[in-house]
C-alpha positions as CSV (number, residue, x, y, z in Angstrom):
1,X,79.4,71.9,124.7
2,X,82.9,71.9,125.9
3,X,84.8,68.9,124.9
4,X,86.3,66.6,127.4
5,X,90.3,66.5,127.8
6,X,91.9,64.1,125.7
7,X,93.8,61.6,127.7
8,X,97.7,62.3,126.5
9,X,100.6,62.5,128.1
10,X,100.2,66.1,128.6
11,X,100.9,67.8,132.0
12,X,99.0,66.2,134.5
13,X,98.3,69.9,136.1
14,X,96.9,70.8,132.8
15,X,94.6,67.7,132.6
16,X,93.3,67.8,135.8
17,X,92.7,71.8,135.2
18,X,90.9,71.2,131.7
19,X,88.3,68.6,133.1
20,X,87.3,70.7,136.1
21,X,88.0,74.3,135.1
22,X,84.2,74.7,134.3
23,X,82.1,77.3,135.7
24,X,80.0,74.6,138.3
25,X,82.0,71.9,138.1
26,X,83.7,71.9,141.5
27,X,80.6,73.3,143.1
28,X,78.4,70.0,141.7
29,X,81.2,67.9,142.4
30,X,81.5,69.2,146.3
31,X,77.4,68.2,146.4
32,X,78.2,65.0,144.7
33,X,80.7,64.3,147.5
34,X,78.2,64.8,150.2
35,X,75.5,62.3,148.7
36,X,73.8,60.8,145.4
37,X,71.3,63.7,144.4
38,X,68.2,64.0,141.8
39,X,68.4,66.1,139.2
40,X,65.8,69.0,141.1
41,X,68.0,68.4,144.5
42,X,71.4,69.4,142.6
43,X,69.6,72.8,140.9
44,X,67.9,73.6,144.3
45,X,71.6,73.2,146.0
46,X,73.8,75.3,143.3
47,X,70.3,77.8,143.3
48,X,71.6,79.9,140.6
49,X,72.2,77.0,138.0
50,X,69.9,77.2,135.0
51,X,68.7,73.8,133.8
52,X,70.4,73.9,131.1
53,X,74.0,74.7,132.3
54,X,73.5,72.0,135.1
55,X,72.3,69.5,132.3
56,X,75.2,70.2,130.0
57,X,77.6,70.1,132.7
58,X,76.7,66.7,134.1
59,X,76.8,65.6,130.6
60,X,80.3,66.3,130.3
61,X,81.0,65.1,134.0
62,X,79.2,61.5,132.8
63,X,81.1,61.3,129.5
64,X,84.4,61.7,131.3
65,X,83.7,58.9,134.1
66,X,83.6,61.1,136.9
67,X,79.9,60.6,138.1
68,X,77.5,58.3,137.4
69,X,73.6,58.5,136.4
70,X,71.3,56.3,137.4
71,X,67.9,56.5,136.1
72,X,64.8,54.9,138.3
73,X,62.3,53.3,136.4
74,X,59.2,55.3,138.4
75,X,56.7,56.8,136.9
76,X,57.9,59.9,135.9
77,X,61.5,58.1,135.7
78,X,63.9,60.0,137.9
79,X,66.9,60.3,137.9
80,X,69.8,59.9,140.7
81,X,73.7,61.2,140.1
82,X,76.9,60.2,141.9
83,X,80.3,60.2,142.0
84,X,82.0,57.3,140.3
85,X,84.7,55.1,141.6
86,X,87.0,58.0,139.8
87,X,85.1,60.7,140.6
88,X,85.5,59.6,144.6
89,X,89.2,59.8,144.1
90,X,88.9,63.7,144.2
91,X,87.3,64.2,147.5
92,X,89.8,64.4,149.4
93,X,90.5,67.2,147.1
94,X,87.4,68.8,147.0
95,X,87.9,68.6,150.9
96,X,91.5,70.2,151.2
97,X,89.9,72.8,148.2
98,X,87.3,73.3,150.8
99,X,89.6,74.0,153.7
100,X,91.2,76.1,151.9
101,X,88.9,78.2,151.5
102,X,87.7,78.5,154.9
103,X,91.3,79.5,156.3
104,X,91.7,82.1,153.5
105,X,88.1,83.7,153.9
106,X,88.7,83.6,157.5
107,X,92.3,85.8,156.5
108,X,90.7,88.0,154.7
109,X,88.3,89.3,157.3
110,X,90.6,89.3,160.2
111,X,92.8,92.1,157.1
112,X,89.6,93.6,156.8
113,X,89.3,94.6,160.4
């Protein structure tokens, strides 16, 4: 499991970079922003997550503060994640990330042609 950054008074780049340098974590964390999701919602959105990786990584994501589980006392329980109060702090991020990504896609086919 990877261990969550330390908080020190290390580069704030690097701190940032360490907590969501993970393989899924800014593709959960872009779900997240949209809505609260159930565990089964989350795997159908990423489609390529195992269960495992998705399990471990919202784990981590928990134990840092940056989403939230609720579990529903149904029968079976289920269980609902969010962002946290912290974790709602990057979406503007996640959105500007986004963005981003759309405008340089968008370069890269207009080079392309």
């Amino acid at each position: 499991m990877t261990k969550i950054p330390s908080v020190t008074p290390q580069c704030p780049m690097e701190t940032a970079l360490n907590l969501l340098s993970g393989k899924w974590t800014l593709q959960i964390l872009w779900q997240l922003s949209q809505h609260p999701f159930h565990f089964n919602e989350l795997q159908c959105a990423l489609i390529t997550i195992s269960p495992k990786a998705l399990s471990q990584e919202l784990r981590r994501l928990e134990q840092a503060a940056i989403i939230e589980r609720e579990v529903i006392p149904d029968l079976p329980p289920r269980t609902i994640y969010s962002l946290s109060a912290t974790g709602r702090t990057l979406q503007p991020v996640l959105k500007q990330l986004c963005d981003w990504g759309k405008a340089y896609s968008s370069r890269q086919i207009d080079r392309s042609i």
